[in-house]
Wavefront OBJ file of the C-alpha trace (Angstrom):
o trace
v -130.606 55.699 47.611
v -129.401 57.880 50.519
v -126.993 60.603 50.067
v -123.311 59.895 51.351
v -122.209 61.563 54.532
v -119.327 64.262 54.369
v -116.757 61.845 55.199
v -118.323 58.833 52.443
v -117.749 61.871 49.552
v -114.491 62.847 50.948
v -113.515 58.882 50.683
v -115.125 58.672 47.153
v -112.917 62.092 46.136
v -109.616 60.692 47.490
v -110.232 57.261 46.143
v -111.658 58.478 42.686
v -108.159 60.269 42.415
v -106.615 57.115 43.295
v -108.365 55.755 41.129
v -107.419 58.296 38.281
v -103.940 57.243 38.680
v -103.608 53.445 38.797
v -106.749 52.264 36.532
v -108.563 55.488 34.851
v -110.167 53.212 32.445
v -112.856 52.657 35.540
v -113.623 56.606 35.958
v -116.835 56.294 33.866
v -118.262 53.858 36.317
v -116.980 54.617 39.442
v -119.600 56.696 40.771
v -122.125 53.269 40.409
v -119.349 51.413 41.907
v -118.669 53.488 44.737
v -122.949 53.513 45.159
v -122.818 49.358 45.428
v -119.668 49.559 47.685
v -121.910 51.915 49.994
v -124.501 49.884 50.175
v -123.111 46.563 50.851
v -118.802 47.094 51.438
v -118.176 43.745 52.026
v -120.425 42.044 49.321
v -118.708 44.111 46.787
v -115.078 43.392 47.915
v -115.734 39.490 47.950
v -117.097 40.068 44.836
v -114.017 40.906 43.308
v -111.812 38.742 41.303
v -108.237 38.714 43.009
v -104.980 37.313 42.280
v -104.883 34.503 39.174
v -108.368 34.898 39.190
v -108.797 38.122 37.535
v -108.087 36.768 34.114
v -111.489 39.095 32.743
v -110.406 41.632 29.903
v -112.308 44.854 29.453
v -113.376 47.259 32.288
v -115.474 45.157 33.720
v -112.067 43.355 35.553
v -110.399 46.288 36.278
v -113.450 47.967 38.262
v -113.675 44.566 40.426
v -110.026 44.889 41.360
v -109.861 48.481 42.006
v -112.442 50.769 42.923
v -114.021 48.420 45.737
v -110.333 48.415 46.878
v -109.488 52.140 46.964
v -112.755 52.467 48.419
v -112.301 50.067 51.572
v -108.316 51.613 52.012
v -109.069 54.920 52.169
v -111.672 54.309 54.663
v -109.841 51.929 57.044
v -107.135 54.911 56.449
v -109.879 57.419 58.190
v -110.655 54.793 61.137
v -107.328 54.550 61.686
v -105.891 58.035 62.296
v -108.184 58.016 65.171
v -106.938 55.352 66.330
v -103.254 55.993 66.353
v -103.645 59.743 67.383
v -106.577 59.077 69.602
v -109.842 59.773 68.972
v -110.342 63.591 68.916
v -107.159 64.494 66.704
v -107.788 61.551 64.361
v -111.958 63.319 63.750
v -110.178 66.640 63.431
v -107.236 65.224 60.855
v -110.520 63.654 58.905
v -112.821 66.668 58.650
v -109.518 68.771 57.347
v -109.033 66.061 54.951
v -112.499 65.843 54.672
v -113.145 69.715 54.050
v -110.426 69.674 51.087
v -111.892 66.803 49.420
v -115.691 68.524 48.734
v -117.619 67.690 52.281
v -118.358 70.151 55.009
v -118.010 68.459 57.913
v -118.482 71.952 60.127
v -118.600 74.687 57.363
v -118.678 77.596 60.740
v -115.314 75.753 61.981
v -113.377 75.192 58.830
v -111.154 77.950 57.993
v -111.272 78.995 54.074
v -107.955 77.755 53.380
v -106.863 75.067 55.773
v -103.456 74.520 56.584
v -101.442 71.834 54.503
v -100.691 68.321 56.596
v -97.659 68.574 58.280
v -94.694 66.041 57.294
v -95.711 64.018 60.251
v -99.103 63.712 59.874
v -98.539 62.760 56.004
v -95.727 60.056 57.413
v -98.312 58.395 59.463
v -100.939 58.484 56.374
v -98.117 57.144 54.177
v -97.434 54.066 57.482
v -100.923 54.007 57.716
v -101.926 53.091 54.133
v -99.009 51.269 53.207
v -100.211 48.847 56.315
v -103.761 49.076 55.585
v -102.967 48.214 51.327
v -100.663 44.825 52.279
v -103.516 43.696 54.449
v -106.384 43.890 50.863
v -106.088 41.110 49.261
v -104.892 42.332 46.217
v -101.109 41.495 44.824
v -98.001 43.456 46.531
v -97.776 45.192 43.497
v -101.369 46.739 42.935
v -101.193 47.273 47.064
v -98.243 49.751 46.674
v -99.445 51.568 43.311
v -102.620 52.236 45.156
v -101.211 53.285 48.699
v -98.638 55.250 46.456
v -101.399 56.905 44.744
v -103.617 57.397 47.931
v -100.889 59.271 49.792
v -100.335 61.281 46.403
v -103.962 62.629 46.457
v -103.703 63.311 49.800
v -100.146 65.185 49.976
v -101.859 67.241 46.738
v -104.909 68.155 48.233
v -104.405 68.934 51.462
l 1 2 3 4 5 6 7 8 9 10 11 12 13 14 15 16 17 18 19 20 21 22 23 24 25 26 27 28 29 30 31 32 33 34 35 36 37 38 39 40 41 42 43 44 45 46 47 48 49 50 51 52 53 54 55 56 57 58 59 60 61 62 63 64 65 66 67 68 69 70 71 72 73 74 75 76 77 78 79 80 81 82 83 84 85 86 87 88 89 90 91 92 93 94 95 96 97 98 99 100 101 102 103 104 105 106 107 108 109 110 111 112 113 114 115 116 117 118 119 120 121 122 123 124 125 126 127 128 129 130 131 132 133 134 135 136 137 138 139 140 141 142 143 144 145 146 147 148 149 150 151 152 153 154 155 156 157 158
């Protein structure tokens, strides 16, 4: 098993808090979760019940609905800052993020107490997610408890 990159433990740290908040009854196995999401993203979302289908009971339903989920948002969250602030500002708003959330990305460069995001960098990773949640398919209502809880561990954090 390979080791996850800076950026892969600062998207397990932000989505394990997210994760905290909206289903903590998966915390105990989210680290295994997070290790078959690594190693094959997309198998592991279409593996998960959505919708009318997740009628399971027990943790085993609520890790198929969540984790993969918080997972694949806070990523597509990191591809797009770069994309909507352009490539250079989006890398340096991830390895700040990234630097709070237990990876070095560039332990020489990051200061020892980095700045807090500013309002309007937290606006655009509240549009961001909120965008990025609707588009899982997972049901308006679990979209905007997990986008809501996203943005909370990132406001927190950072």
């Amino acid at each position: 098993m390979s080791v996850p990159s800076a950026q892969d433990q600062a998207i397990e740290a932000i989505a394990r808090q997210a994760v905290a908040e909206v289903s903590p009854a998966e915390l105990p196995i989210f680290s295994a979760t997070a290790a078959r999401y690594r190693a094959d993203p997309q198998g592991t979302l279409a593996a998960s019940p959505v919708g009318d289908r997740a009628l399971g009971f027990g943790i085993e339903a609520a890790v198929v609905l969540v984790t993969p989920y918080a997972l694949e948002l806070v990523k597509r969250i990191f591809k797009r800052l770069s994309e909507k602030v352009g490539d250079s500002a989006g890398d340096s708003l991830a390895d700040r993020i990234t630097s709070h959330f237990g990876g070095k990305p560039d332990a020489a460069a990051a200061p020892p107490h980095p700045e807090p995001l500013t309002p309007e960098q937290l606006a655009l990773i509240s549009e961001t997610t909120r965008t990025e949640a609707a588009d899982l398919a997972l049901a308006p209502a679990e979209s905007e408890r997990l986008a809501d809880a996203v943005v909370a561990a990132l406001a927190t954090r950072t």
